[in-house]
C-alpha positions in Angstrom: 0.0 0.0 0.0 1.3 3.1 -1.0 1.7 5.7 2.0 0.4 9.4 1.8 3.1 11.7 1.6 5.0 12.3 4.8 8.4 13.8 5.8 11.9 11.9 5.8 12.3 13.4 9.4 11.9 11.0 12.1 12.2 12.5 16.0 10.9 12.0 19.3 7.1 13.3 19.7 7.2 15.2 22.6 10.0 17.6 21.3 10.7 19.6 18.4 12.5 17.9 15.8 14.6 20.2 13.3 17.2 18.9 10.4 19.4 21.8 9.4 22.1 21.4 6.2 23.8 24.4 5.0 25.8 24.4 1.6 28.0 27.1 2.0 29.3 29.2 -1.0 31.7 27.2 -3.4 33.7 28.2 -6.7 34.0 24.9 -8.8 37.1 26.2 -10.5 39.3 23.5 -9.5 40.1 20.2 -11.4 38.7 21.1 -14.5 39.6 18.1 -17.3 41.5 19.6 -19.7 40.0 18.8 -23.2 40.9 19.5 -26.7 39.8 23.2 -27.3 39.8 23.9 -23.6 41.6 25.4 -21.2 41.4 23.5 -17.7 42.3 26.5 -15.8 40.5 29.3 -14.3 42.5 31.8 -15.2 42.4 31.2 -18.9 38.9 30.3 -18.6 37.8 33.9 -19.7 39.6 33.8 -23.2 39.2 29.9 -24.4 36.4 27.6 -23.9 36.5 25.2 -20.9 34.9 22.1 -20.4 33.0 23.9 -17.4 31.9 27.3 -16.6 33.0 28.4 -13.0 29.8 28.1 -10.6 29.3 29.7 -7.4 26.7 28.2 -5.1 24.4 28.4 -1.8 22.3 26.3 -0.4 20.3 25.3 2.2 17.8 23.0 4.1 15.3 23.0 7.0 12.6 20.3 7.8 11.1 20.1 11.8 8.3 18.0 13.1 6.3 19.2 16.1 4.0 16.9 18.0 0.5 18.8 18.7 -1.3 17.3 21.4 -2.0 13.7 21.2 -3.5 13.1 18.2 -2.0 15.7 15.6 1.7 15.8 13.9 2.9 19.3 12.1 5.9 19.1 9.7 7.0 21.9 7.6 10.2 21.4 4.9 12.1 24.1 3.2 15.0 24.9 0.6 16.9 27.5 -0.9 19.2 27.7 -3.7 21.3 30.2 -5.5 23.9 29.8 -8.5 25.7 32.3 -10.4 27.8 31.1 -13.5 29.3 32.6 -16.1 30.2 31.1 -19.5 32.2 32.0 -22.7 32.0 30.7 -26.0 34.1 31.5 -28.9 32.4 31.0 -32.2 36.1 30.7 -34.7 38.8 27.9 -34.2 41.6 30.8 -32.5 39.8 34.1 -31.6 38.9 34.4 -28.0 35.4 34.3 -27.2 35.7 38.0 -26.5 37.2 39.2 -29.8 34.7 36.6 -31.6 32.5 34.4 -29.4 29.8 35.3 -27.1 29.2 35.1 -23.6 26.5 34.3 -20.8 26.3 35.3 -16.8 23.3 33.5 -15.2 22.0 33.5 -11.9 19.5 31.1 -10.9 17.7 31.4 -7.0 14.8 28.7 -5.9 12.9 28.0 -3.0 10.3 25.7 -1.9 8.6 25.8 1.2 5.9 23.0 2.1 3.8 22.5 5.2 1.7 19.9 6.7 -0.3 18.9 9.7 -1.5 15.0 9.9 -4.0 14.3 12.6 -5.7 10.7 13.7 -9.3 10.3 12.3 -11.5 7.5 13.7 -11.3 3.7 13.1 -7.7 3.7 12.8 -7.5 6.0 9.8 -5.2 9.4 9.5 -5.6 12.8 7.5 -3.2 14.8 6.3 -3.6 18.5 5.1 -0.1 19.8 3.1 0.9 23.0 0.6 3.8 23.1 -1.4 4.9 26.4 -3.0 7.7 26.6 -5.0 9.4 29.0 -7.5 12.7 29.0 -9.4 14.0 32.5 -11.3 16.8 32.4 -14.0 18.3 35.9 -14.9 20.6 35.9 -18.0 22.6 38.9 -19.9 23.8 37.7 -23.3 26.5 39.3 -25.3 28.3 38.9 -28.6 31.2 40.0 -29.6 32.4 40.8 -32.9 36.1 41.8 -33.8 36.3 42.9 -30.3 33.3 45.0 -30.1 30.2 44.4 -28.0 27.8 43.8 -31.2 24.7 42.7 -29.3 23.6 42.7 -25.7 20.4 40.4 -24.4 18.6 40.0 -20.9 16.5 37.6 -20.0 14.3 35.9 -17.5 12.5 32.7 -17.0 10.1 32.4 -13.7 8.2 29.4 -13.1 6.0 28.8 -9.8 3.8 25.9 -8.5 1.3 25.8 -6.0 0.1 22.7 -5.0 -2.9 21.9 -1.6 -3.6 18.4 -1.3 -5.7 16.5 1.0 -5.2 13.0 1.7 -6.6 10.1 4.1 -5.8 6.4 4.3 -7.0 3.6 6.5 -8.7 -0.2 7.3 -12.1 -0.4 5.4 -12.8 -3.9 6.3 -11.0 -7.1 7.0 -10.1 -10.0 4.5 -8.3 -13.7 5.0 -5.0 -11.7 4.5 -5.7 -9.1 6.7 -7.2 -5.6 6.9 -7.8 -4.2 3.2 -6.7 -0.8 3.3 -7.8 2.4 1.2 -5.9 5.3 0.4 -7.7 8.5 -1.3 -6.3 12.1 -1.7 -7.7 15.3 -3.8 -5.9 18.7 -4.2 -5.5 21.4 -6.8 -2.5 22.4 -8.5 -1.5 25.9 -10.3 2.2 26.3 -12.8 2.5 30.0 -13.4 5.5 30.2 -16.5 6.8 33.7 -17.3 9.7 34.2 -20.3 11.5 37.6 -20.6 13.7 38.7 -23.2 14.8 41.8 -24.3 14.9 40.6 -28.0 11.2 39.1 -27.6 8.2 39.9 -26.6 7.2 38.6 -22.6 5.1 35.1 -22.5 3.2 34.3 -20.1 1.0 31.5 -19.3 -0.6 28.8 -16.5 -1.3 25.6 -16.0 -4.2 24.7 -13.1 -5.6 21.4 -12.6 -8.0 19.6 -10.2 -6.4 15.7 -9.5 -8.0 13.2 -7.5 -6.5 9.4 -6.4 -7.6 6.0 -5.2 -5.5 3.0 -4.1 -6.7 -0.4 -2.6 -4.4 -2.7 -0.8 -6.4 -6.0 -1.2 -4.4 -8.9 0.4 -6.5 -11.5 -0.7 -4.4 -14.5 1.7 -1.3 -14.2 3.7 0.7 -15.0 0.6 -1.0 -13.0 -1.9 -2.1 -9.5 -2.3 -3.8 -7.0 -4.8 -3.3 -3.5 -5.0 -5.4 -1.2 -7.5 -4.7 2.2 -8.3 -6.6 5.1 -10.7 -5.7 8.7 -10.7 -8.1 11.6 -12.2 -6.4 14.7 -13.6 -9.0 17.1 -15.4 -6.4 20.5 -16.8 -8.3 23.9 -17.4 -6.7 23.3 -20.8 -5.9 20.0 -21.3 -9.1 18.3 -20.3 -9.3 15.4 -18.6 -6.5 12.6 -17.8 -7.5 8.7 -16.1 -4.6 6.9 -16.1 -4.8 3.0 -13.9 -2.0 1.2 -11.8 -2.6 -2.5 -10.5 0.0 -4.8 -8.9 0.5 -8.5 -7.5 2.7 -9.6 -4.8 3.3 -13.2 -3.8 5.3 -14.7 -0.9 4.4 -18.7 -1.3 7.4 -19.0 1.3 9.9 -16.7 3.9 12.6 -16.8 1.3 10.9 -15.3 -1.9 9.2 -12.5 -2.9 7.5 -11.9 -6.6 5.8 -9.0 -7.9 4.0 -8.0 -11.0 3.0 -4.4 -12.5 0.7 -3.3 -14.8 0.4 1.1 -15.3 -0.5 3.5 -17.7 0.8 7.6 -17.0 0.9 10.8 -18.2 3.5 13.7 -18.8 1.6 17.2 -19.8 3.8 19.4 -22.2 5.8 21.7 -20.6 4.3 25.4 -20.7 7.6 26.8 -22.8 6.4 23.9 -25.5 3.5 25.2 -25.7 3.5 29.3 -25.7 7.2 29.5 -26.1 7.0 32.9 -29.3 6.0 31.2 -32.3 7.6 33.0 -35.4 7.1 32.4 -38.8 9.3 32.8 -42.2 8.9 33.1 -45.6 11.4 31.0 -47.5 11.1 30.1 -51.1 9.1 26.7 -52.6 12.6 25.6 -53.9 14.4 26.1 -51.1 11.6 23.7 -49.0 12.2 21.1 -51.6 9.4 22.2 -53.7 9.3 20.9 -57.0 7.7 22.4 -60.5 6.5 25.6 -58.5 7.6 29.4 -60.1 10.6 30.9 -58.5 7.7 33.8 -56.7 6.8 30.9 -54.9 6.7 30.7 -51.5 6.7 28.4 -48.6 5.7 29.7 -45.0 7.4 27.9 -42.4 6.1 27.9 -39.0 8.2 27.5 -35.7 8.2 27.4 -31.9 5.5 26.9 -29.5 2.4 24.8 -29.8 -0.7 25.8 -27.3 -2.5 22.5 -28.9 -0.1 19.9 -27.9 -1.6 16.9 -26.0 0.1 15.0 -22.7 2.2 12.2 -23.6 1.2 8.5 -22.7 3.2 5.5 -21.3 2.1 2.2 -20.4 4.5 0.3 -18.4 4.9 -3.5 -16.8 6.8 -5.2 -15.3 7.8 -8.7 -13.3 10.2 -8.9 -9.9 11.9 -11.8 -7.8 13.1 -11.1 -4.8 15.3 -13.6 -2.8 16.2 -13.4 0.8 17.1 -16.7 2.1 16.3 -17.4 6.1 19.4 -19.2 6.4 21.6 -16.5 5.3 20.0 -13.6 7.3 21.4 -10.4 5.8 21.1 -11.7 1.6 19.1 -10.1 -0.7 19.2 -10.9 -4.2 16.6 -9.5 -6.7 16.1 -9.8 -10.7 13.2 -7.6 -12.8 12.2 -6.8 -16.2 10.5 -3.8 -17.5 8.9 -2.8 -20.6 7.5 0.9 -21.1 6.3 2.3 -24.1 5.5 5.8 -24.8 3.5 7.7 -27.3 2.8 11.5 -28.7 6.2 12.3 -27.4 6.6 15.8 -28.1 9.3 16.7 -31.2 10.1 18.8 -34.0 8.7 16.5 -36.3 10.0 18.7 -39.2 13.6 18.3 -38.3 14.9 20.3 -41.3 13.0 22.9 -43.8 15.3 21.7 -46.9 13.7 19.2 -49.1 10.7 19.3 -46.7 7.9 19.7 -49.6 9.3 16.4 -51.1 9.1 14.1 -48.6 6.1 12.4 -48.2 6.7 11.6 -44.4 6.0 15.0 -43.5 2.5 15.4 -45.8 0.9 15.6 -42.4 2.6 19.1 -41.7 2.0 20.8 -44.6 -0.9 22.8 -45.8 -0.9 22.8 -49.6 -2.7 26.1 -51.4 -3.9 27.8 -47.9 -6.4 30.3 -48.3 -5.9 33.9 -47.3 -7.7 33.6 -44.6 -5.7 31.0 -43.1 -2.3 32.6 -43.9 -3.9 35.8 -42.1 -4.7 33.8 -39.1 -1.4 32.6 -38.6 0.4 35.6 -39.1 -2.1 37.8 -36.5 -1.2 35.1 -33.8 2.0 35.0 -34.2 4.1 36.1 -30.8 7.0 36.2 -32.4 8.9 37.7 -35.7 7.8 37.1 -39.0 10.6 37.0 -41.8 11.0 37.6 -44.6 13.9 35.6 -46.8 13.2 35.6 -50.1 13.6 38.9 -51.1 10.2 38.8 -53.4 7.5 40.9 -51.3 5.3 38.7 -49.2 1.6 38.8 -51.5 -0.5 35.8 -50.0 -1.7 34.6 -53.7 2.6 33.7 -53.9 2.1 31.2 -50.9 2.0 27.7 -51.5 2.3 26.0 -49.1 2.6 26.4 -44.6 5.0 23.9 -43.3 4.2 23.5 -39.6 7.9 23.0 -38.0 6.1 23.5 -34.5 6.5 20.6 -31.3 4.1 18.0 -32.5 2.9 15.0 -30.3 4.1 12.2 -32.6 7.3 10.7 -31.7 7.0 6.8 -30.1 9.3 5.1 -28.1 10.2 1.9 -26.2 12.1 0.8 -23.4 13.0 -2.9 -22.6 15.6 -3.8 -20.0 16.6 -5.9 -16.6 17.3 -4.7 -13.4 19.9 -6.6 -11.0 20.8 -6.0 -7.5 22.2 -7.9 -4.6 23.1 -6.8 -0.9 24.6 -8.4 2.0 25.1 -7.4 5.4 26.9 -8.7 8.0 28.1 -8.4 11.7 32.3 -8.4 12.0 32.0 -8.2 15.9 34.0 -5.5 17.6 34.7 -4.7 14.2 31.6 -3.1 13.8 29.2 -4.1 10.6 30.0 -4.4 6.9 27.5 -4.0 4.4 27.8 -4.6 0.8 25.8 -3.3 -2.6 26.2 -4.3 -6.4 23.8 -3.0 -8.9 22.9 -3.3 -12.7 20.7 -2.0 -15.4 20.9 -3.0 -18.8 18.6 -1.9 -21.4 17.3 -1.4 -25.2 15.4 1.3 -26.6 14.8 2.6 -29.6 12.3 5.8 -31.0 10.3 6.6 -34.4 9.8 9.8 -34.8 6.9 9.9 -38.1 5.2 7.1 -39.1 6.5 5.2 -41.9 9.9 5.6 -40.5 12.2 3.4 -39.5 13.0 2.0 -35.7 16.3 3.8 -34.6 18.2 2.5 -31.4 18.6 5.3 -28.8 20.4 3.4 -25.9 24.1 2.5 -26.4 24.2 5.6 -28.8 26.1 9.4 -27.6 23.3 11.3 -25.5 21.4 8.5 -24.9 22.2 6.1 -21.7 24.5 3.3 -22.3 22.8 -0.7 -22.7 24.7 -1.6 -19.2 25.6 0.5 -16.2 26.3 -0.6 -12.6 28.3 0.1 -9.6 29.4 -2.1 -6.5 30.0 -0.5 -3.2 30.2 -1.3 0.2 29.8 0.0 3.7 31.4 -0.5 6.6 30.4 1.2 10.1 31.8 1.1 13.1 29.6 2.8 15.9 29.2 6.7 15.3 31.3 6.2 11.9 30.8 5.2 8.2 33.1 4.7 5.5 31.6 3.8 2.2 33.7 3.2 -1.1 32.1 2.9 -4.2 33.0 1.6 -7.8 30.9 2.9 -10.9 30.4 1.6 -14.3 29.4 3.3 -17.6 28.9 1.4 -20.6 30.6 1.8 -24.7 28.6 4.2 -26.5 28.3 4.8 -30.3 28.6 7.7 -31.9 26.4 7.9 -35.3 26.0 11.4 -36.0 28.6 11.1 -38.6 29.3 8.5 -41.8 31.8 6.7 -39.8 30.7 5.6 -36.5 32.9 6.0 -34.2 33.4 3.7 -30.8 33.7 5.6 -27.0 35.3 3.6 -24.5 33.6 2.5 -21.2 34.3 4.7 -18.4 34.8 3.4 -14.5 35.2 5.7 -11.3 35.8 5.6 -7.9 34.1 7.4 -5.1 34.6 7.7 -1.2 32.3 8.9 1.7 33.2 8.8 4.8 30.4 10.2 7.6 30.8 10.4 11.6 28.1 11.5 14.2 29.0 13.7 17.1 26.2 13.2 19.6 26.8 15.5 22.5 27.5 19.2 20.6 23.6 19.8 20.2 20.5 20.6 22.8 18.5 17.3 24.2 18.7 14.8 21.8 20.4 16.3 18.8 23.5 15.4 16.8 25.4 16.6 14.5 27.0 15.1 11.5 30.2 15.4 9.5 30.7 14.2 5.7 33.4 14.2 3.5 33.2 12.5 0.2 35.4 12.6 -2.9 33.6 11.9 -5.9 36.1 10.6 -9.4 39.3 10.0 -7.1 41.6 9.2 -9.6 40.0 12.1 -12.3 38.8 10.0 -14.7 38.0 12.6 -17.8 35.5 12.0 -20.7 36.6 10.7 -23.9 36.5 13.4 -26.5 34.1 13.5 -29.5 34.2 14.6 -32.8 32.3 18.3 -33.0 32.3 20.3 -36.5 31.6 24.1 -34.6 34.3 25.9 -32.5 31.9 25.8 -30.0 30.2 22.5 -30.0 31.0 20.7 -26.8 33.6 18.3 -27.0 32.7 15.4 -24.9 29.1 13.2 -24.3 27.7 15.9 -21.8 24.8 13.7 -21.2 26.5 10.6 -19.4 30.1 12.1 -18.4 30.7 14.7 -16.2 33.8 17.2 -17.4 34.1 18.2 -13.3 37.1 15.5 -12.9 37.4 15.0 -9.2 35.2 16.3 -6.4 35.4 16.8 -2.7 33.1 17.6 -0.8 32.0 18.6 3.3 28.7 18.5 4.5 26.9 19.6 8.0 24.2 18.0 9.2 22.6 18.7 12.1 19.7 17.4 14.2 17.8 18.5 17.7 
């Protein structure tokens, strides 16, 4: 049975419980790989591209829990956040991004704050009542240079916020062979508020508010065997409505295994940018669209950037577990599952390219052959963004012949297929303390069709896609108040078939090391406080570097590798 949603804080109830960490300010300057058209230091980062722009952050946590009375629980959970970065980019193979290039300061601040009170209701059920509000700012100024001139200077500012009230009860509704069947229900209303700035566009703004409502059984039909039945109702001021249903099996036919099966359907809703990000428009000619047979006055209209009628995107998942924990090895557990999700109306550019558009018949669906005025009139007045003219013939609406739509569109598929491993065993070593250790493994396939009528292509394996195997092994061994954990990771070969030749990336492995100790008596009543170190990529592994064809493309698989090198790291925790 699913639980309502409840704080990771855990204290005595007749006190105040609080959990404080602080992040405090920190340059990551240091260890920056060095990588071909980079410079790994911060002192040259201002003139040459590095693998990293230098980023200064703050953060910071808070979550308490206060016991009301006897039958009542209050918990409230806060953060904070602020980055500044700054990054150059030069745009030739040897000017400096500041003779030739352009750069871009950013400063990013978030907060969320969310409260809750949960409270005993009769019959052995419990309420809870929670808000979470939440808002992340980006502020941006662009600049380019040219020949060593500021030619062009942009700000600009993204602001999103989310409000979210929620009420939500669970408890026994009546009593079965395998015990109590439980119920677990919940409503609340949600609101996204999206605001774009830019100096070079006009402001967008635009909201998202939904009413959502949820259900879950926990049936367990014997000791061995239970059901569990899920539905959640979604209905979006623009949107509509959204049902989406979750069942699940579990089965114990004795101590030592466990084996569960999943059945689910979900939803994603378009992001707000996708959907009133400035939609512009240009006039290009028929023959430069791939239009065949047409006069050289022809022209094509091409439509770009957001889409208000886009559509949620779909998934229906399953999948099988087996668990096994053996009574004779206490400590052992071994699992094994398989999943299977496939998703439809991902959101794309279906229209990946404008050239030789008008020709191919996988994008007939996208283009408007012959529009009337009318229509051409009605996209131009809604447009939020520029209209351009390229052709140099003056835009008459009897020369249009054709409106290629190269908008987001809810037609991409995609599958994922793969195995899960993991395996864990913990032991007592005596005086020694305890030893605990972790392997893990994923390996997967997927692949994605983007139109109809094209062909499969494999995504996983492939640069900016995640690798078919990855895994790590760790283990942990504590010895009273201290921890020391080291930890091996693995990344799997990836392809890279952007270009004629593929080419091959090596597999990468690194090695990380926490080590944590709790000082009990520096706090009020009850409280601790915690020390961590940990040094992420000891021996500086760096990414292999790929082929780019711009002075400015990135030169490593940003998706999977991190160009940081190695990392250390302190952290304060502390609880009262």
């Amino acid at each position: 049975m699913a639980e309502t949603s409840k704080s990771n804080i855990h204290s005595r109830q007749d006190v105040f419980g609080t959990v404080v960490g602080l992040s405090p300010p920190s340059t990551m300057k240091t260890q920056l790989l060095s990588l071909p058209g980079s410079d790994p230091t911060p002192t040259g980062f201002r003139n040459h591209r590095s693998s990293t722009p230098p980023i200064e952050a703050w953060g910071g946590i808070l979550s308490g829990h206060q016991r009301l009375g006897s039958f009542a629980d209050f918990r409230v959970d806060a953060l904070y956040n602020r980055r500044d970065s700054f990054a150059g980019t030069p745009l030739g193979p040897t000017e400096d991004y500041d003779y030739f290039g352009s750069t871009v300061d950013m400063s990013l601040t978030s907060y969320l704050l969310s409260p809750s009170v949960a409270f005993d209701l009769p019959s052995g059920w419990r309420g809870e009542l929670s808000i979470v509000h939440g808002r992340d700012t980006t502020d941006q100024t662009a600049a380019v240079y040219i020949g060593g001139a500021l030619a062009q200077g942009i700000e600009g500012r993204f602001d999103n916020a989310t409000r979210v009230y929620e009420a939500t009860a669970e408890g026994p509704i009546f009593s079965a062979p395998g015990g109590n069947v439980r119920l677990a229900v919940g409503a609340g209303y949600r609101e996204i508020e999206f605001e774009s700035f830019s100096s070079s566009n006009p402001v967008i703004q635009a909201n998202q508010n939904a009413r959502f409502a949820y259900g879950e059984i926990h049936f367990p039909i014997v000791r061995q065997l239970a059901l569990t039945t899920a539905v959640r109702y979604e209905d979006y001021e623009d949107l509509g409505d959204v049902v989406v249903p979750k069942i699940g099996l579990t089965f114990a036919p004795n101590p030592d295994w466990d084996f569960k099966a999943s059945w689910g359907e979900s939803f994603k809703t378009p992001t707000l940018n996708r959907q009133y990000m400035n939609e512009g428009a240009t006039l290009v000619r028929a023959s430069a669209a791939g239009g065949q047979g047409y006069d050289p006055d022809n022209l094509v209209l091409v439509r770009s950037g957001g889409n208000p009628d886009l559509d949620p995107e779909r998934a229906t998942t399953w999948s099988v577990t087996a668990v096994w924990h053996p009574q004779r090895l206490p400590g052992l557990d071994i699992g094994v599952s398989y999943f299977d999700v496939e998703y439809k109306d991902r959101v794309v550019v279906a229209v990946t390219s404008t050239p030789g558009a008008l020709s191919n018949p996988l994008y007939a669906s996208f283009i408007t052959l012959n529009p009337s005025e009318a229509q051409l009139q009605e996209i131009i007045a809604g447009l939020t963004g520029t209209f351009t003219n390229n052709t140099g013939v003056p835009y008459t609406p009897e020369n249009v012949v054709a409106v290629l739509d190269r908008r987001f569109q809810n037609v991409a598929e995609q599958r994922v297929q793969g195995v899960d491993a993991s395996f864990a065993y913990t032991f007592d070593a005596g005086r020694y303390g305890s030893v605990a250790t972790v392997a893990g493994g994923t390996y997967l396939t997927s692949d994605q069709i983007i139109l109809p009528g094209q062909p499969s292509v494999d995504l996983s394996g492939t640069v900016f896609n995640p690798p078919r195997f990855r895994g790590r092994i760790g283990l942990a061994w504590s010895n009273g108040d201290f921890v020391l954990s080291p930890q091996l990771n693995y990344s799997g070969r990836l392809t890279d078939r952007r270009f004629a030749t593929p080419e091959k990336l090596s597999s990468q492995v690194t090695y990380d090391l926490t080590a944590r100790y709790r000082l009990r008596t520096l706090l009020p009543g009850d409280g601790d406080l915690e020390i961590a170190a940990s040094v992420l990529n000891i021996t500086n592994e760096a990414p292999e570097p790929i082929r780019t064809t711009l002075a400015n493309d990135v030169p490593y698989e940003s998706t999977n590798y991190s160009p940081r090198g190695r990392y250390v790291g302190i952290t304060l925790t502390g609880r009262w």
